[in-house]
N, C-alpha and C positions, 0 to 999 in steps of 0.2 A: 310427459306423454310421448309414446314411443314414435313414430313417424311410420307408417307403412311403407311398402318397398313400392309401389307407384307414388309415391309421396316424396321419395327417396330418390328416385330415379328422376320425377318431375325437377327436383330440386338442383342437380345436380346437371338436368339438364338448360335448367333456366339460368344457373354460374354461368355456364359457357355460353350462352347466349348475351348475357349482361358484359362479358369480359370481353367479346369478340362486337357490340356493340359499340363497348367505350374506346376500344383502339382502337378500331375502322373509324370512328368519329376523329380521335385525335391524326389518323394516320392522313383520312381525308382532309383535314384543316393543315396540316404542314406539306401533303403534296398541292394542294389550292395556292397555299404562301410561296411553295417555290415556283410554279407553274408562272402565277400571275411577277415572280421575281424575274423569271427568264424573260418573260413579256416585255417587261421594264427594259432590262439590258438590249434585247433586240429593235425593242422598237424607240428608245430613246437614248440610253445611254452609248450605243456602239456606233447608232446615226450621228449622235455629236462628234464623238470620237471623228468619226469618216469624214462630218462634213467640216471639223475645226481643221482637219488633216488636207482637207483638198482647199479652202481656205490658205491653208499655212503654202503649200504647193505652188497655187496659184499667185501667193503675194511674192514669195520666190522670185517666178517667172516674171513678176512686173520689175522688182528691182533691177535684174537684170536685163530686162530690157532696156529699162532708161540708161545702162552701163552701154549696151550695143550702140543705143542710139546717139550716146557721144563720140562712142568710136569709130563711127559709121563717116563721119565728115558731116558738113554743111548741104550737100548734093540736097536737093528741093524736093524732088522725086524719092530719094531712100530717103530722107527725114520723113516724108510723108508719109511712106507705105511704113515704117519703124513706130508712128504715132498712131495708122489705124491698127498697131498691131498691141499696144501697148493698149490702145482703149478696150480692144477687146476680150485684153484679159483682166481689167478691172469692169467691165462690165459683167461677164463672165462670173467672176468674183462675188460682185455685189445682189448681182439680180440670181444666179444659182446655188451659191455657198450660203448664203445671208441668210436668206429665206429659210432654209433646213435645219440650219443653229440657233438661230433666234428662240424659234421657239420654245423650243427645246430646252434654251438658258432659262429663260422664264418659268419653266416647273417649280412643281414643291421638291422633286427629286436632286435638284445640284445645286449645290454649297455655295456659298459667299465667297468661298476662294476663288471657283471655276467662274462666276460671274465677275470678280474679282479682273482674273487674269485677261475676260474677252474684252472687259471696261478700256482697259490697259491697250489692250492690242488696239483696241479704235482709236485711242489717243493717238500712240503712234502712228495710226496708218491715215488722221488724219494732217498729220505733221509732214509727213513722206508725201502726201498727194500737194501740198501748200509747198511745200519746197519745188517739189519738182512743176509747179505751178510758173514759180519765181525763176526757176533755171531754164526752159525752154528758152524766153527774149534774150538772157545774159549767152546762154549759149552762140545764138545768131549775132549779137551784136561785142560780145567779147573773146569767145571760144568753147574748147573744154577746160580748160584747167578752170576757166570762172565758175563754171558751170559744176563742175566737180565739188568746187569748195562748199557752194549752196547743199549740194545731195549728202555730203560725206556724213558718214555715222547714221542718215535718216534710212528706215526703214529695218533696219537692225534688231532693236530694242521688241519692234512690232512684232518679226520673226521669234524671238526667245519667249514672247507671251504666248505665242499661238502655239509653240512647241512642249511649253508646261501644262498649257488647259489639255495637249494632246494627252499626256500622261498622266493627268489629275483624271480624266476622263476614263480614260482605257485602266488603269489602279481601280477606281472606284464600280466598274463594271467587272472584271474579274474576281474581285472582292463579292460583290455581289452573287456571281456566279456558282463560287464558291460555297457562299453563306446556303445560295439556295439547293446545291448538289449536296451540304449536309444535311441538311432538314430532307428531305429526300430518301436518304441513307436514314437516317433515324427513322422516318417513317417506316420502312422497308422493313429492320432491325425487329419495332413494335410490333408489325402483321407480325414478323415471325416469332416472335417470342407469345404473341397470342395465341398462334397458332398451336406453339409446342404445350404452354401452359391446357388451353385448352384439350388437347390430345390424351395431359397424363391427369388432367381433373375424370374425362371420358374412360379411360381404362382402369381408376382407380376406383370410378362409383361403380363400373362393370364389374370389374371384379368383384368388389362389397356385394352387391346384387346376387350377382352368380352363386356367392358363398351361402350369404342368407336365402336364395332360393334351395341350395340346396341342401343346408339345414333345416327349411321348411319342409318340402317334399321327404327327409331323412323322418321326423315328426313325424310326419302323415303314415309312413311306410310301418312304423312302429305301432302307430295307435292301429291302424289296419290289420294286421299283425297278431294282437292282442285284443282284438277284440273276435276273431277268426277263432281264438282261442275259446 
């Protein structure tokens, strides 16, 4: 059975409806994936990044502190003001940096390496605070060079972990980044190729239409025509 041209027209108008449904739907679900991807990276993965980074910064700045504070001499008054300077940047550390990363390790989002590496780094950094624990009294009642022997190598090891989670971290976010600036582009791609598809489905039932319109009305003109006769 033949199809009539509202039949025809309907048809051809409800493809491009069904095709421009199902790749709005697929285009919407991979801009959703990247969207909530980018979310991810800014609100988690670039935060760890920054806070394992100002973390790595600030334990820095305590090593080398405890380096000032031998070289500083025994004076009672700079030893002191060098210790509330050194407390403040491990507190600093602990109570500001901690807090932001912690959590953050704890996700379903970062790998057993990156938890891996912070595991690591507390070892260390609790090795480094026990040393330098031991070195204060030797210092006063032996020197620096005693007190050196105690620190030497510690807090090192701590530095190299927080320096790999920094780049497991920041890898693992531009990665992401990426993943989601493709899915993005593909989405982008489908609108458009629905759109083109759809355009020459539109012009090609148009034209069919046009034609058998106007071998209909040709018909009509003829029987009219002849019958005139």
């Amino acid at each position: 059975m033949k199809l009539n041209i509202g039949k025809k027209l309907g048809l051809a108008f409800g493809t491009v409806v069904v095709i421009m449904i199902l790749v709005g739907s697929f285009a919407l679900f991979q801009l959703n994936k990247s969207a909530a991807a980018f979310r991810n990276v800014s609100e988690h993965e670039m935060t760890a990044a920054l806070a394992a980074f100002g973390i790595r910064a600030n334990f820095d700045e305590m090593v080398w502190a405890t380096k000032n504070i031998l070289l500083r001499g025994k004076d009672r008054e700079i030893f002191s003001k060098e210790i509330e300077r050194f407390n403040y940047k491990k507190d600093r550390l602990e109570t500001m940096w901690k807090p932001m990363l912690e959590p953050i390790l704890a996700g379903p989002d970062i790998t057993d390496e990156q938890r891996k590496f912070y595991d690591d780094f507390k070892k260390e950094y609790a090795i480094f605070l026990n040393a330098w624990e031991q070195a204060q009294p030797v210092y006063k009642a032996k020197g620096r060079d005693a007190a050196d022997a105690i620190l030497k190598g510690k807090g090192r090891r701590a530095g190299d972990y927080l320096v790999e989670l920094v780049r497991s971290l920041r890898a693992k976010a531009i990665k992401d980044m990426e993943e989601a600036a493709a899915r993005t582009k593909m989405a982008v791609i489908a609108m458009l190729a629905a759109f083109v598809v759809a355009v020459v489905i539109a012009i090609v039932a148009t034209t069919y239409i046009a034609r058998q319109l106007t071998a209909v009305v040709g018909e009509a003109a003829k029987v009219s025509r002849g019958k005139k006769r």
